[in-house]
N, C-alpha and C positions, 0 to 999 in steps of 0.2 A: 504494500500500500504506500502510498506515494504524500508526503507533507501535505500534498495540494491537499489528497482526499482526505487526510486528516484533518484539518484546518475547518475542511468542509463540514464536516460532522459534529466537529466542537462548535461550530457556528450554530449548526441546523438544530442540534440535541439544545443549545440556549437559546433556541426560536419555538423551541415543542413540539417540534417536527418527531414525528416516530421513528422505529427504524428500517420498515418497509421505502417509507417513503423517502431515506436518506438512501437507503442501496439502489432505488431504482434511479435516482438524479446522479448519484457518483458511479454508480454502475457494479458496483460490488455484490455480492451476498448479502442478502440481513444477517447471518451468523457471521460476516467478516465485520457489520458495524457493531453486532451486539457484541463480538468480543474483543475487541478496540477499546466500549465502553467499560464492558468492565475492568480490564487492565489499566485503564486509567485511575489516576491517585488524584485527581484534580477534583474541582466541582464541576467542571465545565462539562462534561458528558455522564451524568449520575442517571442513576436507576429512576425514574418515576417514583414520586410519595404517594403511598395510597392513604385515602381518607375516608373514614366512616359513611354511610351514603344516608345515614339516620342524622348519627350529632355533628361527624363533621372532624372529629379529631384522629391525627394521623395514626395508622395501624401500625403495627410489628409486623412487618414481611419474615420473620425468620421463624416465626414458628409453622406457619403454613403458606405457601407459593401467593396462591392471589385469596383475597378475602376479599369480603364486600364489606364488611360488618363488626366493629371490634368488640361487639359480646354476643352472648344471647340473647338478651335484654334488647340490645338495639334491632337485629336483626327481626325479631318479632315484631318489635314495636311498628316498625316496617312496614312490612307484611301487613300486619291488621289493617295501617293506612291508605295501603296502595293494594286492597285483593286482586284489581285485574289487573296489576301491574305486569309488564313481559308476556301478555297473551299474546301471541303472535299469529297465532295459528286457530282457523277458523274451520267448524265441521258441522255439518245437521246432523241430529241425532237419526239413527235407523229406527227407531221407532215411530215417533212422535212428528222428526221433520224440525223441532227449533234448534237452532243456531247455538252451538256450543263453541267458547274460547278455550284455546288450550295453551299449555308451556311450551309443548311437543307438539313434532307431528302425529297423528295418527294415537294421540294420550287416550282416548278416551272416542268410543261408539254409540254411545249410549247417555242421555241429559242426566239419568237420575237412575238411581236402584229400583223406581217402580216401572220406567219404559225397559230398562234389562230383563224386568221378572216378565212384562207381555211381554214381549220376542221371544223369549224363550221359553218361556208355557204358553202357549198361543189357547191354549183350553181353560185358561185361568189360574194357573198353578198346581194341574193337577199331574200324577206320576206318569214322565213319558217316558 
């Protein structure tokens, strides 16, 4: 790697540029900028701070890779506030016909445990 494209990356890493988008402008690999970055001793090209996505205060990256959440307290509190939060994914129930959201693709076939029980006893519940 060449000063230029060093220089490059200390620039682009203190602009917030990722490091996809720093190997596709300098032309390198992202594992040739992610490990540049980390070998470095400087601030200029540092790891990303994660921060709580509840209260806001920054995480420990070293006991687990990525986190969203620095308790379980937060991470809940979360959750309660945002239920359809990351539904991405959109399906009609096979029974019924209404519109279910999901995390996943293909999460879930069925709205509720009563359109699962008609589809699959189509006689009302009785032994098939």
């Amino acid at each position: 790697m060449t000063d230029n494209q060093k220089s490059l990356i200390d620039k682009m890493r203190l602009d917030g540029c990722g490091y996809v988008k720093i190997a596709k402008a300098i032309g390198v690999s992202e594992n040739t900028v992610k490990s540049y970055c980390r070998r470095q001793k400087n601030t200029d090209c540092k790891e990303e701070i994660d921060y709580c996505a509840e209260c806001g205060i920054p995480i420990d990256k070293s006991k687990r890779g990525s986190r969203r959440f620095c308790s379980d307290a937060c991470r809940t509190k979360w959750w309660n506030e945002h239920p359809k939060a990351e539904m991405l994914y959109k399906a009609n129930c096979a029974c019924c016909g209404q519109e279910i959201l999901m995390r996943r693709q293909n999460e879930r076939k069925y709205c509720s445990h009563r359109c699962y029980i008609t589809a699959r006893y189509k006689d009302g519940g009785g032994n098939g």
